[in-house]
N, C-alpha and C positions, 0 to 999 in steps of 0.2 A: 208688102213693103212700099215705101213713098219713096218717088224719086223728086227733087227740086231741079229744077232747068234751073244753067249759069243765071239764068235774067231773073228766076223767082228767088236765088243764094241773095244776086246785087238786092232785090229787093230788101227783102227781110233784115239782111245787115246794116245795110242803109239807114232802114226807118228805124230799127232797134235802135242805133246811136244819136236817134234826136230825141229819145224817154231817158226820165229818172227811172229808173230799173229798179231801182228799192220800191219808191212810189208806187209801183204799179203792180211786184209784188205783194207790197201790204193790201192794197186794194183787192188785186184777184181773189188770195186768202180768207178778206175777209169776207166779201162780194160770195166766195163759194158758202161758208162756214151760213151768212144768212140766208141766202137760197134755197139749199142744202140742208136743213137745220141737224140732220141724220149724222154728217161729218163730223158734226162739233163731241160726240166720242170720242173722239183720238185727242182731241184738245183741251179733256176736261180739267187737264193739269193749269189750264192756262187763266183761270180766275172766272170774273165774270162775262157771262156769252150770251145773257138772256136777252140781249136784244140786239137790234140793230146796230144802235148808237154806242152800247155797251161792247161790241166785237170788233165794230169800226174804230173806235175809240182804243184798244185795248193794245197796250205795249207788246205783247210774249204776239197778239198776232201778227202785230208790226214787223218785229223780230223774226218769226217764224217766215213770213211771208218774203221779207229780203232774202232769206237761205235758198228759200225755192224760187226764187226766181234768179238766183245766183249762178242754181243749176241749170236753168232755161235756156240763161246766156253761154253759157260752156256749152251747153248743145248747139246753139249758133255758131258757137267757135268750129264744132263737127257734124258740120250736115250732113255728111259723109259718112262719119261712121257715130251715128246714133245709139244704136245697140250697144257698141263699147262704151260710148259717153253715160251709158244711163243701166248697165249692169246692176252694177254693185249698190245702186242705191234703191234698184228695185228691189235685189236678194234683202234687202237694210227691211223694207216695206213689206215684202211679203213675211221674211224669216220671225222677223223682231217686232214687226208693230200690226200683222195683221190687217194691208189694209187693202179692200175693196180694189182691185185694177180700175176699176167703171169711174174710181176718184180723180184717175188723170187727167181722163179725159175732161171731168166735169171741169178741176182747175184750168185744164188747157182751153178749154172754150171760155172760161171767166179773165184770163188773161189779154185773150182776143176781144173780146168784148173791153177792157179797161182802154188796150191801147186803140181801138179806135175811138173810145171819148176821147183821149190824150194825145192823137196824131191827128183829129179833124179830119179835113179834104186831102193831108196824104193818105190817109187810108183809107186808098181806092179798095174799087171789088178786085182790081188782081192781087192789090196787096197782104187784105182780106183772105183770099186766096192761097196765096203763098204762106202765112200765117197758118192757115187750118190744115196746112199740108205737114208744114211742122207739129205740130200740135200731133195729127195725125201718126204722125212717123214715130215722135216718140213716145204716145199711146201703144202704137202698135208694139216695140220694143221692148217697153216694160211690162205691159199684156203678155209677151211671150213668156219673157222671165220668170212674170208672176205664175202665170200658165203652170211651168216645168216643174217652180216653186213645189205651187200648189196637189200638184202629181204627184211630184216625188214624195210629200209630207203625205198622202195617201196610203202611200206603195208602203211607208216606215209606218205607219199605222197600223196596217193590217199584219204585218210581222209582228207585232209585240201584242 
């Protein structure tokens, strides 16, 4: 489990409310989707993906990329209680769409990477910091869920 010190909470709040948070969504999204080119599976509903300019370009990931990071910010709202904030959209990911836990992590680092082009000189290495601790925490959270997920769809397996 990640704990955030009062000063690493002020931080991460702080800096969050000086980003477009849509902006920055659509960027991580698409930033992972080329990277990544493995992830663009789950996206294939979303037109075309065959390139850089063609993912970065592309509405549905625009789209897509504001929702997730809509939930990013809600987890800001609960640093506290992560696990509750990010349940129900793991069970959504593991149950219904199958996907990878190792994805969050890879978004949560591509979103850390966006807002330090997007924040400059405020983001320091503690803010950096405090960032990858978030990231971390709700990794780790939805990691468990999908975990349990993935166990229990095991357990119901070998029954039938």
């Amino acid at each position: 489990m990640v704990h955030l010190t009062d000063a690493e909470k002020a931080l991460v709040t702080g800096l969050w409310g000086k980003v477009n948070g849509d902006a920055v969504g659509a960027e991580a999204l698409g930033r992972l989707l080329v990277v990544y080119p493995w992830t663009q599976r789950f996206f294939e509903h979303f037109g075309d993906l065959s390139s850089a300019s063609a993912v970065m370009g592309n509405a549905q990931v625009k789209a897509h990329g504001k929702k997730v990071i809509h939930s990013f910010a809600d987890g800001l709202k609960h640093l506290d209680n992560l696990k509750g904030t990010f349940s129900s959209l793991s069970e959504l990911h593991c149950d219904k769409l199958h996907v990878d836990p190792e994805n969050f992590k890879l978004l949560g680092n591509m979103i850390v990477i966006v807002l330090s082009h997007d924040l400059g000189k405020d983001f320091t290495p503690a803010a950096q910091a405090a960032f990858q601790k978030v990231v971390a925490g709700i990794y780790f959270h939805c990691n468990s869920v999908l975990f349990f997920c993935v166990s229990h769809r095991r357990v119901h397996a070998k029954d039938t």
